[in-house]
C-alpha positions as CSV (number, residue, x, y, z in Angstrom):
1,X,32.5,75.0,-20.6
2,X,32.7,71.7,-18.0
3,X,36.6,71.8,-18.9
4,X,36.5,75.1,-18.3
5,X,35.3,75.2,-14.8
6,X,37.5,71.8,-13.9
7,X,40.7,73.4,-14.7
8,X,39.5,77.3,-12.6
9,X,38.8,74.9,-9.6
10,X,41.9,72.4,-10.2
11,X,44.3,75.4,-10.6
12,X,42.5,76.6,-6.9
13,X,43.0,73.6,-5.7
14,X,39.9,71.7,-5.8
15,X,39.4,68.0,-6.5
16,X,37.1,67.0,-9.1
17,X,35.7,63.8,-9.1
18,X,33.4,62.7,-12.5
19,X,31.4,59.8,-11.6
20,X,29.5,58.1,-14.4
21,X,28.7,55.0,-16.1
22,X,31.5,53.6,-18.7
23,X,31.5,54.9,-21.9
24,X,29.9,58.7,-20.6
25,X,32.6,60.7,-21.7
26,X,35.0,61.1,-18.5
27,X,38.4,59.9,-19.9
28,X,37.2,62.1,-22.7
29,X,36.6,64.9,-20.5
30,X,40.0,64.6,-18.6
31,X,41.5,64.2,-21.9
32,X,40.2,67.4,-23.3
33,X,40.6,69.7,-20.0
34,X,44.2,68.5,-19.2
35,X,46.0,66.6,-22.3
36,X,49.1,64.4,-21.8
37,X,48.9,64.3,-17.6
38,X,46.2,61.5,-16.9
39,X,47.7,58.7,-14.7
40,X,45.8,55.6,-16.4
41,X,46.6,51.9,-15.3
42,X,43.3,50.5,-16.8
43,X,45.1,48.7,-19.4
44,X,47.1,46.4,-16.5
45,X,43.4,45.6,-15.4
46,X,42.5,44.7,-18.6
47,X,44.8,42.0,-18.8
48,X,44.1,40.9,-15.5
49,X,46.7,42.2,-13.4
50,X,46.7,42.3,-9.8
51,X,45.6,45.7,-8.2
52,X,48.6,47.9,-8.7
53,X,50.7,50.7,-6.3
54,X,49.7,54.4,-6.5
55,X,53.4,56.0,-7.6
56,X,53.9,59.5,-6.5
57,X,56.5,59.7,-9.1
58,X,54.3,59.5,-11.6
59,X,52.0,62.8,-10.5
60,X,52.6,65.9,-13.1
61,X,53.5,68.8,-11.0
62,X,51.1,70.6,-12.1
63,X,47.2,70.1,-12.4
64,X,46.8,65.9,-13.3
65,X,44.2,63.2,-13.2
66,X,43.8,60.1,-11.8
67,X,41.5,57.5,-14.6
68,X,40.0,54.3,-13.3
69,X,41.5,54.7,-9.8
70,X,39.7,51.0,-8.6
71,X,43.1,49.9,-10.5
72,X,45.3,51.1,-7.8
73,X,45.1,49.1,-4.1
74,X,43.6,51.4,-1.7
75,X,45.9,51.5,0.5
76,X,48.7,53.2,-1.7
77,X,45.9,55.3,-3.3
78,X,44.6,56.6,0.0
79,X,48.3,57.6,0.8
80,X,49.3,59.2,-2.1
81,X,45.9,60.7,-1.9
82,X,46.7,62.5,1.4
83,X,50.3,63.7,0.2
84,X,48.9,66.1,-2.4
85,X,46.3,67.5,0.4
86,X,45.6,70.9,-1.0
87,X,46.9,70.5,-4.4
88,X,44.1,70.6,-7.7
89,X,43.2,66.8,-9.6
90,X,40.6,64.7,-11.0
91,X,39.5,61.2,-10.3
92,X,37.1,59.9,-13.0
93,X,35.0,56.5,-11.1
94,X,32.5,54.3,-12.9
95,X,30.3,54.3,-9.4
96,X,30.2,56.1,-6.6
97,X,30.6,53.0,-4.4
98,X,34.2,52.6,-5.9
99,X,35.2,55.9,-3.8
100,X,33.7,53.7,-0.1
101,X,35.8,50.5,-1.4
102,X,38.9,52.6,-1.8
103,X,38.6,53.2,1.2
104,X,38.9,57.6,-0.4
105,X,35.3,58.8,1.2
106,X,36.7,60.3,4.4
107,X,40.6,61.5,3.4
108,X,38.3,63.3,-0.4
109,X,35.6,64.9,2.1
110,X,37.8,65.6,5.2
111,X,40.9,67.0,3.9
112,X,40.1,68.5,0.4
113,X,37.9,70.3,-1.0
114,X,36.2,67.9,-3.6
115,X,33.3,69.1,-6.7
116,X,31.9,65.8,-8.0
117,X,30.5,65.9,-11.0
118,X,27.9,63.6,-12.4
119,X,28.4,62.4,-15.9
120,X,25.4,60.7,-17.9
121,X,27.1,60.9,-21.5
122,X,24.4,63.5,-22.2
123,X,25.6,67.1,-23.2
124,X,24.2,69.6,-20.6
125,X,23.1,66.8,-18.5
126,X,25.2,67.1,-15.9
127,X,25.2,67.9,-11.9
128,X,27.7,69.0,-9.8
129,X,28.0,68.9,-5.9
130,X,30.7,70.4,-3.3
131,X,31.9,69.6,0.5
132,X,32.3,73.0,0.9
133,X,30.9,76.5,1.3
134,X,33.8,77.9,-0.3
135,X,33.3,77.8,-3.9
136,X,33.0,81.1,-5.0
């Protein structure tokens, strides 16, 4: 149902982002709701990489999501970010506060419409909130 909803409001060109402790079910989620076009760089972390580039060449041209976005360095992220103004993705974050270190908070709320969803690894234990009145 969740997967559902994400891809209606990614096709209108909403952004979705899942916040929720690791091991919650987001990559799952993103998995499930759009297979084969997740942008994931969490592996570089793991082996302690230095924070890496946002590529636009590596966006699907269609609906896509973005996994463990604190990966990227901000300032790549927050441009790439503003290119696909009005186009339909998910960003899945481990804590809200990740978003205000990004440096994402005002380029997500100004100039797109953005759904976060709040993911507690419990089935039908999510909540959902919108920056705008137009969800319909």
């Amino acid at each position: 149902m969740i997967g559902k909803f994400m891809r209606a409001a990614m096709k209108r060109g909403w952004v979705i982002v899942m916040i929720g402790p690791s091991g919650t079910g987001k990559t799952f989620m993103l998995e499930r709701t759009i297979p084969g076009k997740i942008i994931d760089k969490s592996a570089l972390a793991m082996k302690g990489a230095d924070k890496v580039a946002f590529d636009l060449s590596e966006v699907p041209a269609d609906r896509f999501a973005i996994d463990e976005p604190m990966v990227f360095d901000g300032a790549s992220l927050r441009a790439g970010i503003a290119t696909l103004r009005g186009r339909g993705f998910a960003m899945a974050f481990q804590q809200s506060r990740t978003i205000d270190i990004l440096g994402l908070t005002e380029e997500l709320l100004t100039h797109h419409k953005c759904i976060a969803l709040f993911v507690n690894g419990r089935r039908g234990n999510s909540l959902w909130w919108t920056n705008s009145e137009y969800w319909q």
